[in-house]
FIBALO-187892 format. One line per 10 residues: number of its first residue (from 0); for each residue x, y, z of N, C-alpha, C, CB. Coordinates in pm, 1 decimal, padded with zeros to 6 digits. Glycine has a CB too. Layout:
BEGIN
NUM) X Y Z X Y Z X Y Z X Y Z; ...
//
This chain:
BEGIN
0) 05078.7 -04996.2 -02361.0 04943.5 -04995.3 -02316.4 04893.0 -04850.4 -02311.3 04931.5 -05064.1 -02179.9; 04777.2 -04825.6 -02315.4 04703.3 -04687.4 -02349.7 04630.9 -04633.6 -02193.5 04564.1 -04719.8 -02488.7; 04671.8 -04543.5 -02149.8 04603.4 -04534.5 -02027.7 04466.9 -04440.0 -02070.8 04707.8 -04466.2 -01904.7; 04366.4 -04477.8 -01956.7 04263.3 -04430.0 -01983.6 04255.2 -04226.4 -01966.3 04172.4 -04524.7 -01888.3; 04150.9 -04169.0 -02047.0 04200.5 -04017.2 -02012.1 04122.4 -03968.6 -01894.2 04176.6 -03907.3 -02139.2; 04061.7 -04021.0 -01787.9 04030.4 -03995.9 -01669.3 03978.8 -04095.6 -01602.9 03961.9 -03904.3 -01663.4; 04018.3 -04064.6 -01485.3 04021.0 -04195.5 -01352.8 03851.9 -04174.8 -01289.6 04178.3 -04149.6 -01183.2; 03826.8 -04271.8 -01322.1 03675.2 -04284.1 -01264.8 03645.5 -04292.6 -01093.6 03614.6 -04427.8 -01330.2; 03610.3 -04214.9 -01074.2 03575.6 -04211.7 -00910.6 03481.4 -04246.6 -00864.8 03572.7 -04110.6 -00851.2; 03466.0 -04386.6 -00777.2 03390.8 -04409.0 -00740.7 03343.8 -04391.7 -00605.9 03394.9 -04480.2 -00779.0
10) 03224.6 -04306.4 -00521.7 03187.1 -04247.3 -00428.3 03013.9 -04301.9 -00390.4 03216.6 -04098.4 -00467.4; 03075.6 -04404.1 -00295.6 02928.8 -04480.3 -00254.0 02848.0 -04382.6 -00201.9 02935.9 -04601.4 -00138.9; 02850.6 -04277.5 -00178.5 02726.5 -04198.9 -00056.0 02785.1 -04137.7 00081.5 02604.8 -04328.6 00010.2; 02678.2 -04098.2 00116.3 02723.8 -04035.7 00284.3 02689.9 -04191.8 00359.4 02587.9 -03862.7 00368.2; 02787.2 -04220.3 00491.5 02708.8 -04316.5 00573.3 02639.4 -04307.7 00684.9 02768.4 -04393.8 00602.3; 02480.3 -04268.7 00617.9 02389.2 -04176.9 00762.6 02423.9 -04217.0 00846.0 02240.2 -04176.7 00797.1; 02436.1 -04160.3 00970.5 02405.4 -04267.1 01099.2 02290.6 -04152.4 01178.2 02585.3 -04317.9 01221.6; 02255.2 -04218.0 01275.5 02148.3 -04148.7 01378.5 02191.0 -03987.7 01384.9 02158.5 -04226.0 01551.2; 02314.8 -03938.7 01443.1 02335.7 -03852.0 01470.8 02350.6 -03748.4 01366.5 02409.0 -03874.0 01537.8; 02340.5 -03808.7 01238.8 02366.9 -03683.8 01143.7 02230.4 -03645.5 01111.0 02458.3 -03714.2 01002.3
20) 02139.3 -03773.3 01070.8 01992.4 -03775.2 01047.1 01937.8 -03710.1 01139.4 01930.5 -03897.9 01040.1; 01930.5 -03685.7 01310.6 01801.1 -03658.0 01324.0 01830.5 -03534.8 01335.9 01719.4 -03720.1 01422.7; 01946.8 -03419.5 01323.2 01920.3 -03299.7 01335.5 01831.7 -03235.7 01202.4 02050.7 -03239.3 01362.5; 01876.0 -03324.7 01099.4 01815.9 -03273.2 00972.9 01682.3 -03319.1 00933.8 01899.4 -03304.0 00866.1; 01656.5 -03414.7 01012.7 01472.3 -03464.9 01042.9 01390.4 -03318.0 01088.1 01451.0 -03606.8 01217.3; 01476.5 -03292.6 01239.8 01406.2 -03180.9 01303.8 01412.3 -03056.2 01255.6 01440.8 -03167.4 01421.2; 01466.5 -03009.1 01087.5 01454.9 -02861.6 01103.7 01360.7 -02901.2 00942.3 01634.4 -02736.7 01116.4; 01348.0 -03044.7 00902.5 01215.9 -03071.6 00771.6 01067.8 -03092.8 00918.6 01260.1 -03301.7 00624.6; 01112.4 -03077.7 01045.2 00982.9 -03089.2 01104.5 00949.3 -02985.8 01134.7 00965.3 -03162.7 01202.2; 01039.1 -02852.3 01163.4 01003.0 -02752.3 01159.8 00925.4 -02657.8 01099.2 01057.9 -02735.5 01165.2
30) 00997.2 -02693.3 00958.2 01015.4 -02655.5 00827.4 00797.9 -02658.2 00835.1 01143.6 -02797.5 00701.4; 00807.7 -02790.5 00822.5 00647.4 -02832.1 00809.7 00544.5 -02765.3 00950.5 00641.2 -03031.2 00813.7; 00618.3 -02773.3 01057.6 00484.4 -02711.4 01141.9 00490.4 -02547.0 01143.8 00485.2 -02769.5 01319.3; 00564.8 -02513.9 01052.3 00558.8 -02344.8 01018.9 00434.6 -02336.0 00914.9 00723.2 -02274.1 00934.1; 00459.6 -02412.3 00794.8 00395.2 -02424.8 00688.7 00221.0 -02459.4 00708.5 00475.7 -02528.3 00617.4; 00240.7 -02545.4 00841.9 00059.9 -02582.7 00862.1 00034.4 -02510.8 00976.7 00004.3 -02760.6 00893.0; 00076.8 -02394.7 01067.0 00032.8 -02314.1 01126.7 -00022.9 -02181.8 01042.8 00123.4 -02298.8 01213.9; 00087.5 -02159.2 00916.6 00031.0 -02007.8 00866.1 -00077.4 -02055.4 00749.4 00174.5 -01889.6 00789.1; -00077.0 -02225.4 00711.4 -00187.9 -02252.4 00606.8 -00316.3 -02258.3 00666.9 -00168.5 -02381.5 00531.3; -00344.0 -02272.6 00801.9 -00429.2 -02275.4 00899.7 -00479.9 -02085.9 00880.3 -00342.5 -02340.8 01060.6
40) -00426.3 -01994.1 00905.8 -00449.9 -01874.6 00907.2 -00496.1 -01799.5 00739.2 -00320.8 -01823.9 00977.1; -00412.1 -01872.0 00627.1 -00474.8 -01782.1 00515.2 -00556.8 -01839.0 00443.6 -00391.5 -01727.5 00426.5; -00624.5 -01746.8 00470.3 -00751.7 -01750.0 00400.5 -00837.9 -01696.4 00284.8 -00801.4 -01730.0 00464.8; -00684.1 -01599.2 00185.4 -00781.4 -01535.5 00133.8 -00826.5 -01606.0 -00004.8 -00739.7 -01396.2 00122.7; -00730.4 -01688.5 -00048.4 -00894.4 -01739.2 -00129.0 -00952.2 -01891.7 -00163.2 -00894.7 -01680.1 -00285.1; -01020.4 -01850.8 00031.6 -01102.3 -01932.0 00022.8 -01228.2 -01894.4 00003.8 -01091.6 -01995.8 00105.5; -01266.7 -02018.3 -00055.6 -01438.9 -01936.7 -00148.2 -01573.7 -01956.9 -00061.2 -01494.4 -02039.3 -00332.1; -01575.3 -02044.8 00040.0 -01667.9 -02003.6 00175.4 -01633.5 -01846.3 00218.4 -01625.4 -02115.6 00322.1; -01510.7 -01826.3 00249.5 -01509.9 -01725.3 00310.4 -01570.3 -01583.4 00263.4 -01398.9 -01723.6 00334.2; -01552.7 -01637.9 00098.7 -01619.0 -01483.4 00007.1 -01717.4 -01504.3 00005.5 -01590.7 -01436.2 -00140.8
50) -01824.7 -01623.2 -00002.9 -01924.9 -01591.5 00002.8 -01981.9 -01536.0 00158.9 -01978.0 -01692.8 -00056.5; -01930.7 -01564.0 00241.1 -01976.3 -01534.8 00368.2 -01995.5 -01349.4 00365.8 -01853.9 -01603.6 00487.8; -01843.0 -01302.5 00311.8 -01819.7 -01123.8 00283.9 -01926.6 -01082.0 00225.6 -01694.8 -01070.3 00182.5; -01934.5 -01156.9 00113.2 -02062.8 -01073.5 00017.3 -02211.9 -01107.2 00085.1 -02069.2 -01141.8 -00171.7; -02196.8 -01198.3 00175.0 -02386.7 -01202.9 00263.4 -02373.5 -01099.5 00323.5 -02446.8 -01334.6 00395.1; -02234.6 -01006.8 00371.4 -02285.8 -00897.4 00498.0 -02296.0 -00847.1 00402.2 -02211.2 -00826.3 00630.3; -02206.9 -00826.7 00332.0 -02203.2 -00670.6 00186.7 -02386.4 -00675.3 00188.4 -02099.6 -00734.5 -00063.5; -02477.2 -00781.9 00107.8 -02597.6 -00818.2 00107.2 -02631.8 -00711.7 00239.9 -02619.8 -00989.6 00117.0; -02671.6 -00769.6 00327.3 -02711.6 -00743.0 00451.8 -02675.4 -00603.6 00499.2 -02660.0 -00840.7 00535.1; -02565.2 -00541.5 00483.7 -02533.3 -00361.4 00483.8 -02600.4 -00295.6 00412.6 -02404.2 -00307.9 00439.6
60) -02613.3 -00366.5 00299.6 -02659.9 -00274.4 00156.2 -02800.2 -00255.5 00173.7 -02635.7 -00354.2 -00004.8; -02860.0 -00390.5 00207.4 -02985.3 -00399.3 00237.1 -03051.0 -00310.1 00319.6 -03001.3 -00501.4 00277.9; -03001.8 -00269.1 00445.8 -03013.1 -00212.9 00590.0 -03003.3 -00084.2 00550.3 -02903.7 -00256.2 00705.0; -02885.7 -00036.0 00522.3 -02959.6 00082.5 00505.2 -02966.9 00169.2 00344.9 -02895.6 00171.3 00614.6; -03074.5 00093.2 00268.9 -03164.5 00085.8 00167.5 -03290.7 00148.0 00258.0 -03180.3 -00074.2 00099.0; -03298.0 00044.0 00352.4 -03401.8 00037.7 00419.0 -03431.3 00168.2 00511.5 -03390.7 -00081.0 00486.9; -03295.4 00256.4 00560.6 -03287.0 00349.3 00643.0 -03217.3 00446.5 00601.2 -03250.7 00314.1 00745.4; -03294.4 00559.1 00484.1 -03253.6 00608.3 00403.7 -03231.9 00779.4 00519.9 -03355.5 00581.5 00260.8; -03066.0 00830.5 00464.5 -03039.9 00945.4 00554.5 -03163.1 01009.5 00523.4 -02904.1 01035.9 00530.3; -03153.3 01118.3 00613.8 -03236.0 01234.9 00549.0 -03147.1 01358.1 00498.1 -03343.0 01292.7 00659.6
70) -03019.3 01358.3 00440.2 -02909.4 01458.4 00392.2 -03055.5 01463.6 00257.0 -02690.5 01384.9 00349.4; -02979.5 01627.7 00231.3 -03081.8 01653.8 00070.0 -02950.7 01670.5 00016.5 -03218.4 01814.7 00037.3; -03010.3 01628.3 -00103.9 -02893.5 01621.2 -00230.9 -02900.0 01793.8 -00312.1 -02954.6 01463.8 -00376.3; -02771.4 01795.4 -00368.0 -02761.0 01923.0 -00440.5 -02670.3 01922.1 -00571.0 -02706.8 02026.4 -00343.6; -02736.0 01955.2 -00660.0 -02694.7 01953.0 -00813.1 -02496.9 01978.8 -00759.8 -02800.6 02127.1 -00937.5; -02463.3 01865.6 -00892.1 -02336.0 01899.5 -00906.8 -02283.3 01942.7 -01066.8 -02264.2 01781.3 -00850.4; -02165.9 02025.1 -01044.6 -02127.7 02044.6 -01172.9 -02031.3 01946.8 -01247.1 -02076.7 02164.2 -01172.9; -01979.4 01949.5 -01403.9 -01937.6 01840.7 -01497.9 -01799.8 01854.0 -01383.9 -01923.3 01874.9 -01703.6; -01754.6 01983.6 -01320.2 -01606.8 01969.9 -01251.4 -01603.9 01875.2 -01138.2 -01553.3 02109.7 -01192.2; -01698.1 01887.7 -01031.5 -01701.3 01782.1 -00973.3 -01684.9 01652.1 -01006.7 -01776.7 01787.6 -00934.7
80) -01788.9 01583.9 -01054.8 -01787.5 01459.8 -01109.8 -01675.1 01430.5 -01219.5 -01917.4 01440.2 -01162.8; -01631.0 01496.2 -01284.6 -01492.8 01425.4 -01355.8 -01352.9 01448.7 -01307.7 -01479.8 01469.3 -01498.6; -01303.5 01373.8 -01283.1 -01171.1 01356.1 -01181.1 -01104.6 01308.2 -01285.3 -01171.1 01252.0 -01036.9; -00953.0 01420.4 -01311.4 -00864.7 01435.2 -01388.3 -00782.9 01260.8 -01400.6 -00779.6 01568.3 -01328.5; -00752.2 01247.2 -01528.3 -00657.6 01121.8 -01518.5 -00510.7 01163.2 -01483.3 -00655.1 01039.3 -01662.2; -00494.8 01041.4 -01392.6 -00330.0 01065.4 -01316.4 -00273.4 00986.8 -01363.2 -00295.3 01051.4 -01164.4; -00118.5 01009.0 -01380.1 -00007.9 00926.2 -01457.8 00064.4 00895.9 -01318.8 00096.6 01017.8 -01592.4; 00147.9 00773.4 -01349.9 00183.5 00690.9 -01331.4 00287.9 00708.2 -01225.4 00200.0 00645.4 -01432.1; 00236.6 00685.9 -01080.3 00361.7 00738.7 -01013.8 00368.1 00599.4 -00904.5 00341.8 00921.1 -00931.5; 00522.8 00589.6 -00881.8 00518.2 00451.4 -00857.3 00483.7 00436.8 -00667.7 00684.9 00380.5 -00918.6
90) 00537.9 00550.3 -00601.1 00482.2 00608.6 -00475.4 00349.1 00567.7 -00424.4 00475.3 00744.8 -00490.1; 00281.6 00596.0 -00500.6 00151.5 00567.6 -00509.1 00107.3 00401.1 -00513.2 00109.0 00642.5 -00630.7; 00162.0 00382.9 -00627.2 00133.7 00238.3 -00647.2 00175.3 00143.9 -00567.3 00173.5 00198.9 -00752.3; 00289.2 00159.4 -00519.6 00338.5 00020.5 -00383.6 00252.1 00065.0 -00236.6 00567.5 00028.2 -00328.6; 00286.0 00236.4 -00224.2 00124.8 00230.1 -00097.0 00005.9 00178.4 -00092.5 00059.5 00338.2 -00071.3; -00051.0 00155.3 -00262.6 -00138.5 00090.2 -00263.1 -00155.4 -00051.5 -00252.2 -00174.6 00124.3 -00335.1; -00059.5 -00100.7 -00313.7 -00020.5 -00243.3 -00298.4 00000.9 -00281.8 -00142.4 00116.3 -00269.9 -00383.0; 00061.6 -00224.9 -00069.9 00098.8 -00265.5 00063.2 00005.8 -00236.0 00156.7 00215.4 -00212.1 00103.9; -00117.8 -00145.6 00119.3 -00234.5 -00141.2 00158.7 -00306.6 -00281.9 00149.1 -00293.8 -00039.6 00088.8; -00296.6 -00333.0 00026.5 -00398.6 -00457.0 -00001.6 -00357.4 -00568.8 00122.2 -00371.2 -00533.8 -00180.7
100) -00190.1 -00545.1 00077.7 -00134.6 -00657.2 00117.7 -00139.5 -00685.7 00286.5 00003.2 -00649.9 00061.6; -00111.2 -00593.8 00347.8 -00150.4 -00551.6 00529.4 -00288.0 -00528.8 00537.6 -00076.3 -00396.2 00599.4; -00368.4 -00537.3 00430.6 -00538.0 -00528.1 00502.7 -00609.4 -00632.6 00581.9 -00643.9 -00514.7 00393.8; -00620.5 -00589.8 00665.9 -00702.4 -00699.4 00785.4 -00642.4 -00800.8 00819.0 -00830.5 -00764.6 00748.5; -00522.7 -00823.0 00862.6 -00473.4 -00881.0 00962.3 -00437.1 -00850.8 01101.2 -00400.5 -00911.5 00922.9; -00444.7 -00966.4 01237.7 -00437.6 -00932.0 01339.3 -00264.3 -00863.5 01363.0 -00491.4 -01051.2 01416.0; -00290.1 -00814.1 01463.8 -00149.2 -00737.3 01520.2 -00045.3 -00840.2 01573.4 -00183.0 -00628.5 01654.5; -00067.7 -00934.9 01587.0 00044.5 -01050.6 01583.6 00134.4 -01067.2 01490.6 -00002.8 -01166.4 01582.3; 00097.0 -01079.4 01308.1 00108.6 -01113.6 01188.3 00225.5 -01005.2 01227.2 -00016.0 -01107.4 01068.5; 00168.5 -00871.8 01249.4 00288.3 -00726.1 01187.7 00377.1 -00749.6 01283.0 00235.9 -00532.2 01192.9
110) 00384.2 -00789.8 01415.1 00474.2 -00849.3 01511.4 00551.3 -00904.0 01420.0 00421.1 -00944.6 01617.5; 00528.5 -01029.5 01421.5 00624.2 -01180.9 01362.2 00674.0 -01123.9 01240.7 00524.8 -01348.3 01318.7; 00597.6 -01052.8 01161.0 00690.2 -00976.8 01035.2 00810.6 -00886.8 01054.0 00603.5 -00884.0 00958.3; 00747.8 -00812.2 01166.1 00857.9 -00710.9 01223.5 01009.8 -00775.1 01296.5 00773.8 -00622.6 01347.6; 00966.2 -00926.4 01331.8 01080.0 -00984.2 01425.7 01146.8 -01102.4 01285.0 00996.5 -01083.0 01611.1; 01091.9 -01127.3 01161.2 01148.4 -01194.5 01055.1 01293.3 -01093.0 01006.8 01020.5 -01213.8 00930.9
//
């Protein structure tokens, strides 16, 4: 007789019971009221909210249009106004990035980041 070249294993499952299930219920419930507390807070692109930015932008711009300094202006030269091109420094570039990224949030956010 020919024996077969591997023994088939058969493995019905885990057998949940209460006690294994509900610890792993409570950290997919966690899991979720993390997820709808910080989806509650971001906002950035929501598109009410930009239009709301650009009515003040409107409304600043407008204002003082309207309330023009009294500074007098004075001729500038081609040196002033042309600002040398800068190469590529990466220093620069993640300060800037981490500028965008930390702009205008409350002091809680840098808390809870600081304690992650």
């Amino acid at each position: 007789m020919i024996q077969p070249a591997a023994v088939v294993f058969h493995w019905p499952g885990i057998d949940w019971s209460f006690e294994m299930f509900w610890p792993r219920l409570g950290y997919v419930a966690a899991g979720l009221v993390i997820v709808l507390i910080t989806s509650l807070r971001f906002t950035r692109f929501d598109p009410a909210l930009m239009r709301m930015r650009v009515r003040r932008k409107k409304k600043k711009a407008t204002a003082a249009m309207e309330s023009p300094s009294q500074t007098k202006c004075r001729p500038l030269s081609i040196h002033q106004i042309a600002q040398p091109i800068r190469k590529f420094a990466l220093t620069r570039m993640v300060l800037a990035e981490l500028q965008v990224m930390l702009k205008g949030y409350h002091w809680t956010w840098y808390l809870s980041l600081s304690v992650l």
